[in-house]
N, C-alpha and C positions, 0 to 999 in steps of 0.2 A: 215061192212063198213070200207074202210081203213082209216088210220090214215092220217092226213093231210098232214104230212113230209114224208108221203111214197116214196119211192123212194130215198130220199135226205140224201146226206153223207157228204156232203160239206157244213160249215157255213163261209159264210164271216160277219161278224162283224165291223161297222164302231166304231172309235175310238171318236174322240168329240164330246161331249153330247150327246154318246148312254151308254162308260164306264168310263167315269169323264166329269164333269161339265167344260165349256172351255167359250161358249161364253159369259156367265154373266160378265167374265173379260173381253172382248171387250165393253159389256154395257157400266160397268160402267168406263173405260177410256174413251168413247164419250161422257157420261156424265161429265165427269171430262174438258174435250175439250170444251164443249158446256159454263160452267161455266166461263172456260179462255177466250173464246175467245168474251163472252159477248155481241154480237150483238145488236144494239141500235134500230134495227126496224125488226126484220129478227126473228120470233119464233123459238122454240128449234126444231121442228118438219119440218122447212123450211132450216134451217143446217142439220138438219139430211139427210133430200134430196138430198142437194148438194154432202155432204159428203159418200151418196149412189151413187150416180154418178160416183164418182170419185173411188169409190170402186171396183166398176164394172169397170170402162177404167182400172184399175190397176189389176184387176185379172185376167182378160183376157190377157193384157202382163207379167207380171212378176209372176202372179200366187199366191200363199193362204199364210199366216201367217203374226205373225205381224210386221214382216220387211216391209211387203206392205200394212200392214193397217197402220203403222206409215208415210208413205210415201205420202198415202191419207189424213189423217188429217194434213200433212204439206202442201199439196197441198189447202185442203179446206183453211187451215188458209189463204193462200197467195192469194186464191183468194175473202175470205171474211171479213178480219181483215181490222178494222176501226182505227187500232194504226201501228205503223211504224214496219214494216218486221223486225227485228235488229237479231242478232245470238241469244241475248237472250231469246226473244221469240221465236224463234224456238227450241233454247234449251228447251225450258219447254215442247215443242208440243212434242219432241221426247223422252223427260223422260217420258210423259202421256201416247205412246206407250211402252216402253221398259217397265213399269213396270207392262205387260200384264205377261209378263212369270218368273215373281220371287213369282207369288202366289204358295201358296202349293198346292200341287196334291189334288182332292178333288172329289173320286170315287161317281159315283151313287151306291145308296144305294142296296147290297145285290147282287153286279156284280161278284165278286170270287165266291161266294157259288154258283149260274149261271153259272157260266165259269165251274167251278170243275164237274158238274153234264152235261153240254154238251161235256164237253171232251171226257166223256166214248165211245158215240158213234159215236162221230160224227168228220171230219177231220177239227179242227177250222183255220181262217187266218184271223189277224185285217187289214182292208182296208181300209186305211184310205188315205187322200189329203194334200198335202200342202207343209211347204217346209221340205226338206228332214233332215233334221241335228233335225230341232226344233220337228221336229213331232217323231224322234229315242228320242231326248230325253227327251219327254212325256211319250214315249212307255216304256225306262227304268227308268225311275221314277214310273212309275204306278205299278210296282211289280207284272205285270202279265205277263209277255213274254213268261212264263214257261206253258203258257196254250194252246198257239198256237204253229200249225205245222209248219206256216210261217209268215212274214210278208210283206204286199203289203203297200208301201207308193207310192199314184199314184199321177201327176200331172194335172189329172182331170179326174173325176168320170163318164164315157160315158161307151155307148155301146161295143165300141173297147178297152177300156181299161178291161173290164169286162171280154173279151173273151178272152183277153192275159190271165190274173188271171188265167181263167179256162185251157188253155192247157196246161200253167204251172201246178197247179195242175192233169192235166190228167181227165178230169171231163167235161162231157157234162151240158149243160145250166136246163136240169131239175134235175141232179143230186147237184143242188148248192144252196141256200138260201142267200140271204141281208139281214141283220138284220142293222137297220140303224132309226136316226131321220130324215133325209133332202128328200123329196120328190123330189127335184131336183136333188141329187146324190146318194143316197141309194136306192131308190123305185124304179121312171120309169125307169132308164136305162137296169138296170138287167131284169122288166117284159116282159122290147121291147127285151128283149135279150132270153128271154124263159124261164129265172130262177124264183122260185119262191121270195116272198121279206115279210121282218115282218116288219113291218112301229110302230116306238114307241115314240110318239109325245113328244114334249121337249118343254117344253112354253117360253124356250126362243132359239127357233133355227135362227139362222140368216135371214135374210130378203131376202139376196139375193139367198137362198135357199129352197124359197117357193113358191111350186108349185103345183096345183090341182093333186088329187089322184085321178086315176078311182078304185074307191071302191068294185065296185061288181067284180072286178079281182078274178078268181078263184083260183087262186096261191097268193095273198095275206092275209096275217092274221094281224090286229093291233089288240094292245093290251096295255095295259096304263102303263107297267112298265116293266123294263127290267128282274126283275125276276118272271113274269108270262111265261116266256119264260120255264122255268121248266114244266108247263101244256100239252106244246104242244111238247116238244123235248124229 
C-alpha cells in the first residue's frame, strides 16, 4: 500500500499558529479593547461582532496584520464609544494594537525538531499572509529560515496565489502539500487546486478564518500537533 505523501516533494507550511503562537496576542488586545472601551448596554460578544465586521471591510482593502487590525479597533471605538472621541483615547486604542508585536516569539512546541526531520526529504517553503515587512520579521526572529528553500509571503491565500507558489517552485499541484491551521487559507484552496493539504487545528485560530472542511478529502490528512507530522513525512 503506498504511503500517503506518495508522490509529494514539496511542503508548503503556513507560518501563524501552525509554527509560533500569533493569534492569542490579537485575543488578548480585543480583550484589553473590550475593557476600555466599556460599553454600558452592548455585551463583550456584541462588540466583538461589530469589531468582526469591521475586520473583515478592512482586510479585504488593506489587507492582514496588525496595522489593520489596529485600524479596526479604532474604527469600532469611533463607532461605539459612549465618551468623547479625543486623541487620547484613541491614543490608548492604538497602544492596545501596537503592542501585538513586542510579545516574544513563542514557537509551537517540537516545530524545529519537525522542520529538521522534513527537510531531509522534502523541498520546504513557509507561506504565509499578511503584511510584508511585519510577517519578514516574524520569520527572522523565529530562527528558522535556515530550514526553508524559500519564502512565500502572499497577500491572500487563494487558488491563484497557490499556483503562482507552485511554478515558481517548478512543481505540479499533486506534487505539493499545505500544511496550515486556517480552513479558509490553508486547506480548501490548495484541495480545489489539486494539492494535497494536512489541516492542524489551533483552538484559537481566528474567526474570520473558519470554514467547514470536506473531511473525507482523499488528499487530506489532520492531525492534532505539528509534530505528528514526523508519522506521516
Amino acid at each position: 500500500m503506498p504511503r500517503w505523501d506518495s508522490g509529494i516533494r514539496h511542503l508548503l507550511i503556513d507560518a501563524d499558529d501552525t509554527l509560533w503562537e500569533n493569534n492569542i496576542y490579537f485575543e488578548q488586545a480585543t480583550e484589553a479593547f473590550l475593557d476600555f472601551l466599556d460599553h454600558s448596554s452592548l455585551g463583550r460578544d456584541e462588540v466583538k461582532a461589530v469589531l468582526d465586521d469591521f475586520e473583515r471591510i478592512n482586510a479585504r482593502e488593506f489587507g492582514y496584520g496588525s496595522a489593520v487590525y489596529t485600524r479596526s479597533l479604532q474604527d469600532c471605538f469611533h463607532r461605539l464609544a459612549e465618551r468623547e472621541v479625543d486623541e487620547t483615547a484613541i491614543g490608548v486604542v492604538i497602544e492596545i494594537g501596537r503592542r501585538i508585536v513586542e510579545h516574544e516569539m513563542e514557537l509551537i512546541p517540537h516545530v524545529e525538531t519537525t522542520l529538521a526531520h522534513l527537510n531531509r526529504e522534502y523541498t520546504l517553503t513557509i507561506c504565509t499572509k499578511g503584511d510584508r515587512d511585519e510577517q519578514q520579521i516574524k520569520i527572522d526572529r523565529s530562527g528558522l529560515v535556515h530550514y526553508f528553500h524559500q519564502v512565500e509571503i502572499m497577500s491572500e491565500k487563494d487558488a491563484a496565489g497557490y499556483r503562482d507558489i507552485l511554478g515558481r517552485l517548478g512543481a505540479r499541484p499533486d506534487e505539493a502539500c499545505m500544511i496550515g491551521n486556517s480552513p479558509k487559507s490553508d486547506i480548501n484552496p490548495p484541495l480545489q487546486l489539486g494539492m494535497a493539504a494536512v489541516f492542524i487545528p489551533h483552538d484559537h485560530t481566528w474567526q474570520l478564518e473558519h470554514q467547514e472542511v470536506d473531511l473525507a478529502q482523499p488528499r487530506l490528512l489532520v492531525v492534532d500537533r505539528f509534530v505528528d507530522l514526523i508519522r506521516h513525512f
